[in-house]
Structure formats: structure tokens, C-alpha cells
N, C-alpha and C positions, 0 to 999 in steps of 0.2 A: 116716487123717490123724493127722500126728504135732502133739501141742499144745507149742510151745516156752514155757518159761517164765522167769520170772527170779525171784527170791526176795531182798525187801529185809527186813534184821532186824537190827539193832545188838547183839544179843545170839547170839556166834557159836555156842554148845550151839543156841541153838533156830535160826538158820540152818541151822543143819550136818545138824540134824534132819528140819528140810523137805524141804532138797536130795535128802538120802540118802532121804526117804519116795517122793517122787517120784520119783526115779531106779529105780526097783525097775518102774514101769510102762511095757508097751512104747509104751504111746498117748502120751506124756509126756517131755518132754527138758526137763532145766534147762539154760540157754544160759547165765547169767549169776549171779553173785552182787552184792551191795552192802551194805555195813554203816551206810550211811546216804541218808537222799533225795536228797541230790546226787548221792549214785555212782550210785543206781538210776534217776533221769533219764538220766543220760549211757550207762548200759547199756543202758536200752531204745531212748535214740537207735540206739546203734551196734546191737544186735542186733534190733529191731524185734521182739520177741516177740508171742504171740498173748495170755500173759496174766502180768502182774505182780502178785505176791503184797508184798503191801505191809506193812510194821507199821505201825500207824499214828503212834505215838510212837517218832520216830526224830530223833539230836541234826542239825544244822545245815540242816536240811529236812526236816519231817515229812512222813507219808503220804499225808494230805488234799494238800498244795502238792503234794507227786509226784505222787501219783494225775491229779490236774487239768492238770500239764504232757506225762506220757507219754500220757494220754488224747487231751489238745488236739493236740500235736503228732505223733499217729498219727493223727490223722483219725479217733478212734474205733474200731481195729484192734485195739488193745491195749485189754484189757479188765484192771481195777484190781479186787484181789480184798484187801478190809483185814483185817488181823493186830488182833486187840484183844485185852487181857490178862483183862477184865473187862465180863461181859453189860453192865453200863449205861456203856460209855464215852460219856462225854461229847463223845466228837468223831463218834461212826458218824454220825449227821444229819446232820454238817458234810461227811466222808466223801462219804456217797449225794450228797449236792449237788452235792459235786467232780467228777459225774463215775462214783464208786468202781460196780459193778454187784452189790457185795456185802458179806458179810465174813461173817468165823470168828475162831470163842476160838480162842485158841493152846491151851486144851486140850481140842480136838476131837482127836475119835476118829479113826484111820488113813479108815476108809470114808466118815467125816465131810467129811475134806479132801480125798479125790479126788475125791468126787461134788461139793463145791467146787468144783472146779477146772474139771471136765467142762462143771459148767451154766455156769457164769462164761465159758467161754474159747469154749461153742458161741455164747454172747452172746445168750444170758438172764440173769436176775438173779436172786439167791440171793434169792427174796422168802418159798417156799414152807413152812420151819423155822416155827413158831409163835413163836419168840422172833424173828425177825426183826421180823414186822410188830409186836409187841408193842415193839420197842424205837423203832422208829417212831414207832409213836403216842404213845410217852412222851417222846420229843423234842421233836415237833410239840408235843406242848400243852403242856411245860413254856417250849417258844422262845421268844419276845419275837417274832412269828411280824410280819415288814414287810407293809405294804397288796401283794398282789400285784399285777406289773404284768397276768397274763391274769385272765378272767376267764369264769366257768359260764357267759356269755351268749354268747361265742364258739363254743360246741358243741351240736349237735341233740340230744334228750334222748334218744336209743340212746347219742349218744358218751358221754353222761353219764352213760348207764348199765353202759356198758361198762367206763368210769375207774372205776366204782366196785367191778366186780367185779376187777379188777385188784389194786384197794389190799385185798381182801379175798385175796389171795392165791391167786387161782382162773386154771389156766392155761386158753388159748383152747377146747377141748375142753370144760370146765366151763362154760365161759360159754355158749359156744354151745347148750348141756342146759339149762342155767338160762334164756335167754333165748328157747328153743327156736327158734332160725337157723342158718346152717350155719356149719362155721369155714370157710370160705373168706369170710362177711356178717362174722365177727368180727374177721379177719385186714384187710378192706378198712376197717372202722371203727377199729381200734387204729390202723392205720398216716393215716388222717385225722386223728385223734385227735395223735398224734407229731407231725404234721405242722403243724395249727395251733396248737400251744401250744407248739413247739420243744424234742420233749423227745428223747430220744436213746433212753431205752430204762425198760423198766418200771421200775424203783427210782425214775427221778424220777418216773414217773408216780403212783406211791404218795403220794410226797410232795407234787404236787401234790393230787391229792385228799385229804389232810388240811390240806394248806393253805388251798384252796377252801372245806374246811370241809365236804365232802360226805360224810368218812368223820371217826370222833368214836370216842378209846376210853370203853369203858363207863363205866371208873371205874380209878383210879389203882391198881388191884391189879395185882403182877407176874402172875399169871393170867390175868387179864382180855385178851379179846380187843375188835378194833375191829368198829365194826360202823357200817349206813350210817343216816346223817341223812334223815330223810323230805324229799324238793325240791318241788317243784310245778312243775320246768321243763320244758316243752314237748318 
């Protein structure tokens, strides 16, 4: 399976960069380019790619607005992979919300960004990086975080247990060891899980359990990882 992709960056050296790194793979086709959000909507209209590498600050439509319309309007086929120049962008939260199923420094390592790409575009979510979930947590609790509309009382306390190894960064394999059930029990509960809270795929699930309030970083150190709030739910 060849993954097509498109490549949005307003900045043509680090475009030209991408393009050319990804094109050196046989697994990998760049189909399109775009120097800003509106051109990379309308490219991934026209080529329907399997996954859009987005900057996130980009002039006349940023990343997040893209990310949210190439996603909407593929039915979730196109997977949205964000460009950020700086570990604490202020917009990756907003990003994952949109929609985005990940994202990478632009000054990630060549093996950094195809493995990027791979897990992005098999449509998983870049959660696994320890600065991923660290940037996470420092969104969520720095956000001005709205009443949510779901809530921990709509899930059996395995889903709750499940969301939470999630937002800890643990793929279905782990969980399954930690909760000692099989992944075939993990994969029927993620996908109930998906299913009553309307999430599309792990990244919001993260977020929703920091939202929930089920997972809580330790302490405001760039170091510091999340870790889970004791529940009492059934």
C-alpha cells in the first residue's frame, strides 16, 4: 500500500524539504503541494489523499481550519498530521480537537517523520512520543477547559478504564497486559467507547479524558508526565 500525501507549509525551503524527504520512500507518494490553508483544502478536495501534513500557522487559513475541513469533508479518510515550529504551540490542543490525529516539530529527525507519517496515515494517532501526551496535559489544564457536553456516567467503569489507559499512551496490546483481557475484549470496548462519546479516534480520546478530568498532569514540570485520578465509578 502506497500512502499518498500532500504537504501544506508557507515556507517553500521547509516545503520543498518535506516533499523531497518523502519522495525518497517507496511506501509514500506526495500528490500535492500548498503554500497555504486554502490551497491545501482544495488539493485535498481534488486529490483526496490518505494523509495531509499541515503547518499549523499558515497566512489566509491556518492548519487547525484545514485540518477540520479536509478531515470533515473526507469523511475522516484523510488523516491531518500538524507542522509546529515550537514543542509548546499554543494551538496543538486546538489542532487535536480539529480533528488533527497528531503532529511533529519541523525539526524532527528524517526517521521521526516517516514513522509520522506511517502511524498517522494507518490512522492511529501520534500519542506514543512522551512529549506528545506532555503537551496534552499542559493544554488541557492551562485551557479555560467548557462544562462538557458527555460525561463519565455514560461509560461502564472497564470503558473508563480503558479511556484512561489510552490517555496514558498505552496501545491496545498494553492495555490488554495491564487489564489482563484479550485484545480482541480491548478492541470491543475502545470501539463502544468511540462510539458513545462520538470520538473519531485516539487523540480526542486523550483529550476527552483530561477533560473528564480522569487523567491529571502531576505538576507543571516539562518532564512531568500524566497520570490517572483515582474514580470510584462502577
Amino acid at each position: 500500500m502506497v500512502i499518498r500525501a500532500i504537504v501544506a507549509d508557507d515556507q517553500a525551503v521547509v516545503r520543498t524539504a518535506f516533499v523531497n524527504l518523502l519522495g525518497t520512500q517507496d511506501d509514500i507518494e506526495v500528490v500535492g503541494e500548498a503554500e497555504d490553508g486554502v490551497q491545501a483544502v482544495r488539493v485535498a478536495a481534488k486529490q483526496r489523499p490518505d494523509l495531509a501534513l499541515l503547518d499549523i500557522r499558515m497566512p489566509h487559513k491556518n492548519g487547525i481550519e484545514a485540518a477540520r475541513e479536509i478531515t470533515r469533508a473526507s469523511g475522516g479518510t484523510t488523516k491531518a498530521l500538524m507542522l509546529t515550529t515550537f514543542g509548546l504551540d499554543e494551538y496543538v490542543y486546538d489542532a487535536l480537537a480539529a480533528g488533527a490525529s497528531g503532529f511533529l516539530l519541523k525539526d524532527a529527525t528524517f526517521p521521526e517523520l516517516l514513522h509520522a507519517v506511517r502511524v498517522v496515515a494507518e490512522g492511529n494517532a501520534l500519542l506514543a512520543p512522551e512529549l506528545t501526551k506532555r503537551l496534552i496535559a499542559a493544554f488541557v489544564k492551562q485551557r479555560a477547559a467548557p462544562v462538557p457536553v458527555r460525561t463519565v456516567e455514560e461509560l461502564t467503569g472497564r470503558e473508563v478504564e480503558v479511556l484512561v489507559q489510552i490517555a496514558q499512551g498505552l496501545s491496545n496490546a498494553e492495555i490488554a497486559e495491564r487489564l489482563t483481557i484479550t485484545d480482541h475484549t480491548v478492541k470491543t470496548h475502545i470501539n463502544r467507547l468511540f462510539t458513545k462519546m462520538g470520538l473519531r479516534d485516539r487523540a480526542q480520546a486523550v483529550i476527552l479524558a483530561y477533560e473528564l478530568g480522569l487523567v491529571v498532569p502531576r505538576d507543571s514540570r516539562p518532564d512531568s508526565l500524566p497520570h490517572a485520578r483515582p474514580t470510584n465509578h462502577p
